[in-house]
C-alpha positions as CSV (number, residue, x, y, z in Angstrom):
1,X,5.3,-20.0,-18.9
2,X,9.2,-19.9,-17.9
3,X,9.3,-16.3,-19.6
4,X,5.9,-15.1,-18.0
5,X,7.9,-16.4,-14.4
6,X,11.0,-14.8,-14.9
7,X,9.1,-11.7,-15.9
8,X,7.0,-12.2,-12.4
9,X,10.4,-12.1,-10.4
10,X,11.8,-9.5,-12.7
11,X,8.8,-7.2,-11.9
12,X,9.5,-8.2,-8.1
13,X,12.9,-6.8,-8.0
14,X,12.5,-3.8,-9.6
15,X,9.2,-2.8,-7.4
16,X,11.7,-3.8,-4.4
17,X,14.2,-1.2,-5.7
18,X,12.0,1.3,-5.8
19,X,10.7,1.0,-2.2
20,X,13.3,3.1,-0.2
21,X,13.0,5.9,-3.0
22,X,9.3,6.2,-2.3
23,X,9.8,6.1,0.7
24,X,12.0,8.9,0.7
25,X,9.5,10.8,-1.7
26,X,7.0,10.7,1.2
27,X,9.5,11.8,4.1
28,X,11.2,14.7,2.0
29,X,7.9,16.9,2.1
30,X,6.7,15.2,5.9
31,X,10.1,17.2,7.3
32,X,9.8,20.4,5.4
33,X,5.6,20.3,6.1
34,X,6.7,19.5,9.9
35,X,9.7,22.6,10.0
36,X,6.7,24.9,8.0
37,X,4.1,24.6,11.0
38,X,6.7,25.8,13.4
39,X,7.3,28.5,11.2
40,X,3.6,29.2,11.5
41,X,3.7,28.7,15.4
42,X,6.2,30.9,16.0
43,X,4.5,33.5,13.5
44,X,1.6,33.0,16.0
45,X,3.1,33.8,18.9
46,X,4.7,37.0,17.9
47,X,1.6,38.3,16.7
48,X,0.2,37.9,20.1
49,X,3.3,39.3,21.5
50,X,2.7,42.2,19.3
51,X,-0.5,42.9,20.5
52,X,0.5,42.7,24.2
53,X,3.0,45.3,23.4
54,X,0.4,47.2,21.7
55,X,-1.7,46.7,24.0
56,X,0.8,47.5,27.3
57,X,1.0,50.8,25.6
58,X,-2.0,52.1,25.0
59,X,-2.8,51.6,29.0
60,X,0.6,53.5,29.7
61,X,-0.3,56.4,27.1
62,X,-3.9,56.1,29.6
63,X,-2.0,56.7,32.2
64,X,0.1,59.4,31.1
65,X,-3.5,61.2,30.6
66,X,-4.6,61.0,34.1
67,X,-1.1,61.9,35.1
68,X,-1.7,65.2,33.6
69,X,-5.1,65.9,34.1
70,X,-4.2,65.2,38.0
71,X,-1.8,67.5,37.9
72,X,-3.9,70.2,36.3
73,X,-5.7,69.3,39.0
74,X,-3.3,70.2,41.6
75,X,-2.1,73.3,40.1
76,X,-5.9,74.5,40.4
77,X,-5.7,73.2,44.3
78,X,-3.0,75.2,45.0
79,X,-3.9,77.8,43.2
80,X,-7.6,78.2,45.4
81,X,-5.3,77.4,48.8
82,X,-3.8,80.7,48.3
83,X,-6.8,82.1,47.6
84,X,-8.4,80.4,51.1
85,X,-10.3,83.3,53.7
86,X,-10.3,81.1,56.6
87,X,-8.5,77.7,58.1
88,X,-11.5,76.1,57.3
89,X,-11.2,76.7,53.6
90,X,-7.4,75.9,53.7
91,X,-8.0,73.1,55.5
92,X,-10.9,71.9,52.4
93,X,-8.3,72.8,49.8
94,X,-5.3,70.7,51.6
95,X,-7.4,67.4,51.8
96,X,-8.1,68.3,48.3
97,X,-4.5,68.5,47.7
98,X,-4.2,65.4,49.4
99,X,-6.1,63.4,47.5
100,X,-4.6,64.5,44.0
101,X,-1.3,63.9,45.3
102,X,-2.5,59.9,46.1
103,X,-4.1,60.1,42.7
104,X,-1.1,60.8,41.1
105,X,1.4,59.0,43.3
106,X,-1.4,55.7,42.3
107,X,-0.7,56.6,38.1
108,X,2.2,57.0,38.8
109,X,3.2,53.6,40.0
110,X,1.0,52.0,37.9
111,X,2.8,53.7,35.0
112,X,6.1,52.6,36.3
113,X,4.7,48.7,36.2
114,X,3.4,49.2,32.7
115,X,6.9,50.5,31.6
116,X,8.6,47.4,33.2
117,X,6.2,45.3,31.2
118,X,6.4,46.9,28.1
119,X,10.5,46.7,28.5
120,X,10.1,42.6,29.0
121,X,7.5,42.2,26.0
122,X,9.9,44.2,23.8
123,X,13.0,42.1,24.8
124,X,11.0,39.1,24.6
125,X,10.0,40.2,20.9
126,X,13.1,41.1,19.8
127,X,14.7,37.9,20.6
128,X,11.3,35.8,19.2
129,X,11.5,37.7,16.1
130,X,15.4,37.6,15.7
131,X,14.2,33.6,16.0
132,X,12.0,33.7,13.6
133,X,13.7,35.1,10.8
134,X,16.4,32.3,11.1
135,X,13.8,29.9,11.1
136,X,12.6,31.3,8.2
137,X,15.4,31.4,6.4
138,X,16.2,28.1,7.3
139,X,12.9,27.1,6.0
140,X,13.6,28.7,2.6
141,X,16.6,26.8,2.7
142,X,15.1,23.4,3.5
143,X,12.5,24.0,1.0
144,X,14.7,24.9,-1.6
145,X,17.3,21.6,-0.8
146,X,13.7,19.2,-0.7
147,X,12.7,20.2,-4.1
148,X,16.5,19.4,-5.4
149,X,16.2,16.3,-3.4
150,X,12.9,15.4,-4.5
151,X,13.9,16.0,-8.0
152,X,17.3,13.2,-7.4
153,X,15.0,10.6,-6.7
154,X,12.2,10.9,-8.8
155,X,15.3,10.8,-11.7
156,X,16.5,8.3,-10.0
157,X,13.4,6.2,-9.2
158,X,12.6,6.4,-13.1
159,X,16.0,5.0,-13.7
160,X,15.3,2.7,-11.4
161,X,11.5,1.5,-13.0
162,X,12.8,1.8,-16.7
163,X,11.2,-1.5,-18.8
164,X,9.1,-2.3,-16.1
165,X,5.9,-1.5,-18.3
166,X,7.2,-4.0,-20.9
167,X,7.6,-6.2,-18.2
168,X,3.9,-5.8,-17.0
169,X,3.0,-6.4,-20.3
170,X,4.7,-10.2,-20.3
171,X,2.5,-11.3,-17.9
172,X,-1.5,-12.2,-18.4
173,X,-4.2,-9.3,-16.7
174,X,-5.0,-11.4,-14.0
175,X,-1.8,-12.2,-12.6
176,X,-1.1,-8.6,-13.2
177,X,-4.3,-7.4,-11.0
178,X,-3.1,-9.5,-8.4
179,X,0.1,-8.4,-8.0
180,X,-0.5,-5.2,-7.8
181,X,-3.2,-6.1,-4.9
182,X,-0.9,-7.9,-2.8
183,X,1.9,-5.2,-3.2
184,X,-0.7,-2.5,-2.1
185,X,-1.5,-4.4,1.0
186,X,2.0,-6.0,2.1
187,X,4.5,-3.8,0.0
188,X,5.9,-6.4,-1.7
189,X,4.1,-9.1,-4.3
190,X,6.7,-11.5,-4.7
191,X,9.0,-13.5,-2.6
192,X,11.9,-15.8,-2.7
193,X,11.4,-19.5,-2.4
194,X,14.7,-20.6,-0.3
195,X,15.3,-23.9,0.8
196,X,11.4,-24.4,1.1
197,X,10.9,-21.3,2.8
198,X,8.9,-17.9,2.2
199,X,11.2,-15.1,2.6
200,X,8.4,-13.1,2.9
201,X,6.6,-14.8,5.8
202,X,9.1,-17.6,7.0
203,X,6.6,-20.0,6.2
204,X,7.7,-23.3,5.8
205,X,6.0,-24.4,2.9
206,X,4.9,-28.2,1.6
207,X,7.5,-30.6,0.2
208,X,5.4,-30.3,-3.5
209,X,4.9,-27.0,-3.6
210,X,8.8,-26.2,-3.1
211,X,9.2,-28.7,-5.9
212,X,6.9,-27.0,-8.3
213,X,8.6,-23.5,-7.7
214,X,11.6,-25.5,-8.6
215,X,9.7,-26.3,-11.7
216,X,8.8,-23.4,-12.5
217,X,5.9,-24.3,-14.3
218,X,3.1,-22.5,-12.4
219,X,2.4,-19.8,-10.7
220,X,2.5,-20.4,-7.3
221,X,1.5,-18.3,-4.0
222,X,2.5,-18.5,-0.3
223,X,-0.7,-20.3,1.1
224,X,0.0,-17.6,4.2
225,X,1.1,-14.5,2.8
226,X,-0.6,-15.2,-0.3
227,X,2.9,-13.2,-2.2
228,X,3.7,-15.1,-5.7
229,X,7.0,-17.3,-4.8
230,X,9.8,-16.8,-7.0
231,X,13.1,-18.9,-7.0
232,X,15.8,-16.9,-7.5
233,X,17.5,-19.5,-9.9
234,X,15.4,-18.5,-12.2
235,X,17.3,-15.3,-12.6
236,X,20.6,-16.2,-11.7
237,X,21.9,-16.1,-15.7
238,X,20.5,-12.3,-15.7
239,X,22.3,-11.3,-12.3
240,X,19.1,-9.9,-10.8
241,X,19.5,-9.4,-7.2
242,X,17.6,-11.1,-4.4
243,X,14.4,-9.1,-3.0
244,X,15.0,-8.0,0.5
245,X,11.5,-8.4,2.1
246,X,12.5,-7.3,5.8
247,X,11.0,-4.0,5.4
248,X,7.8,-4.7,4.3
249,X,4.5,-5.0,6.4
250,X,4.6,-8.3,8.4
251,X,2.4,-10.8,7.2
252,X,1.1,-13.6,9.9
253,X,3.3,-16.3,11.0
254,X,0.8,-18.9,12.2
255,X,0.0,-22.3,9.6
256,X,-2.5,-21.8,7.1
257,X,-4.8,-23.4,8.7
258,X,-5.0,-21.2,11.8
259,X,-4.0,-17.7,10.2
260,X,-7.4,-16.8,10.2
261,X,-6.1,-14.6,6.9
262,X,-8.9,-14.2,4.2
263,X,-7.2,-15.4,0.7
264,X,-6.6,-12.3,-1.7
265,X,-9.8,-12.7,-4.4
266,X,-8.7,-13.0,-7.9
267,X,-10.2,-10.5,-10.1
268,X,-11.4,-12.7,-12.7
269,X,-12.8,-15.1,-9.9
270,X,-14.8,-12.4,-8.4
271,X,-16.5,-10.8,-11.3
């Protein structure tokens, strides 16, 4: 029983070890993902950017139309004014005039604001695309320094998990099962037994069952956060360090009694 204990502990401290690197694992990709959608943003924008620009100029090449079919216009206008018989007929041709000229004074200005818009949406562009490239490149970049990160800690997180199967393999099926269930909902499985406290919880836990930690002769859980309690004694002669349980989900700190807290069913027990 001693060996299947210290193997229980054993397990705990090397799952503990590995909690940061996952952690890490999972935040790597979240940043690059998170800098890669305002890649895609930006990307976006300047292809709306481009079509108001295409768009800008398509009304100003419009305009450029009228502009000379109005002036065709005139130059027929004058051209009958000359040809006028009477002052009534100049006076028809000069109102005709008249009204080309407005028509053309009204493109005109209207081309002019098109021209002003066109100027802005380019500048805008320009500097929006000069941004984009950099964040671009500083996406490559990021990418390119994740997967070389990613790489570190996965080596590192296999150093860091090496004999934990021949660990796993110490301890009986059901204990295993439950361990893993507990770790899956709090994050950590086991916790330190100190001074007849759960480290995990801050429970204070009953006289006897301190005592048959102590022991070491049973497996024995937190009656709150139901984690397998360890005492680090146990592997004091192996120079295992302490699990760190700050980090993990918060279990309840209320008595047993008034947790309201379903126990975690045992496998075996359930089937």
């Amino acid at each position: 029983m001693r060996e299947q204990l210290v193997a229980l502990a054993k397990l705990g401290r090397i799952d503990a070890s590995t909690r940061d690197l996952d952690e890490r694992l999972r935040s790597i990709p979240a940043e690059v993902d998170e800098l890669r959608e305002n890649v895609t943003i930006l990307e976006g924008l300047l292809a709306k950017e481009r079509d108001q620009l295409l768009e800008a100029q398509k009304l100003r090449d419009d305009q450029d139309e009228q502009i000379k079919a109005a002036g065709d216009t005139l130059a027929r206008s004058k051209a009958k004014a000359a040809q006028a018989r009477n002052a009534r007929e100049a006076e028809a041709v000069e109102r005709e005039l008249e009204a080309v000229r407005r028509t053309m004074r009204d493109r005109e200005a209207e081309r002019e604001k098109l021209t002003g818009a066109i100027e802005k949406v380019s500048s805008s562009l320009e500097k929006h695309e000069q941004e984009f490239g950099g964040l671009r490149d500083m996406l490559a970049e990021k990418e390119a320094e994740a997967q070389k990160q990613v790489a570190e800690v996965e080596a590192e997180r296999s150093k860091a998990l090496a004999g934990r199967e021949e660990i796993t393999k110490l301890l009986p099926g059901d204990v295993l099962r439950r361990y893993e269930r507990i770790r899956g909902r709090f994050g950590m499985a086991t916790a330190d037994a100190v001074d007849g406290t759960c480290m995990g919880c801050r429970l204070s836990m009953r006289p006897m069952q301190f005592i048959a930690v102590q022991r070491g002769e049973t497996f024995e859980e937190c009656p709150q956060c139901k984690r397998f309690l360890v005492d680090p004694a146990w592997l004091e002669a192996e120079a295992v360090p302490p699990v760190r349980v700050g980090a993990e989900k918060a279990a309840p700190t209320a008595e047993p009694e008034a947790s309201g807290e379903a126990p975690v069913e045992d496998d075996d027990a359930a089937s």
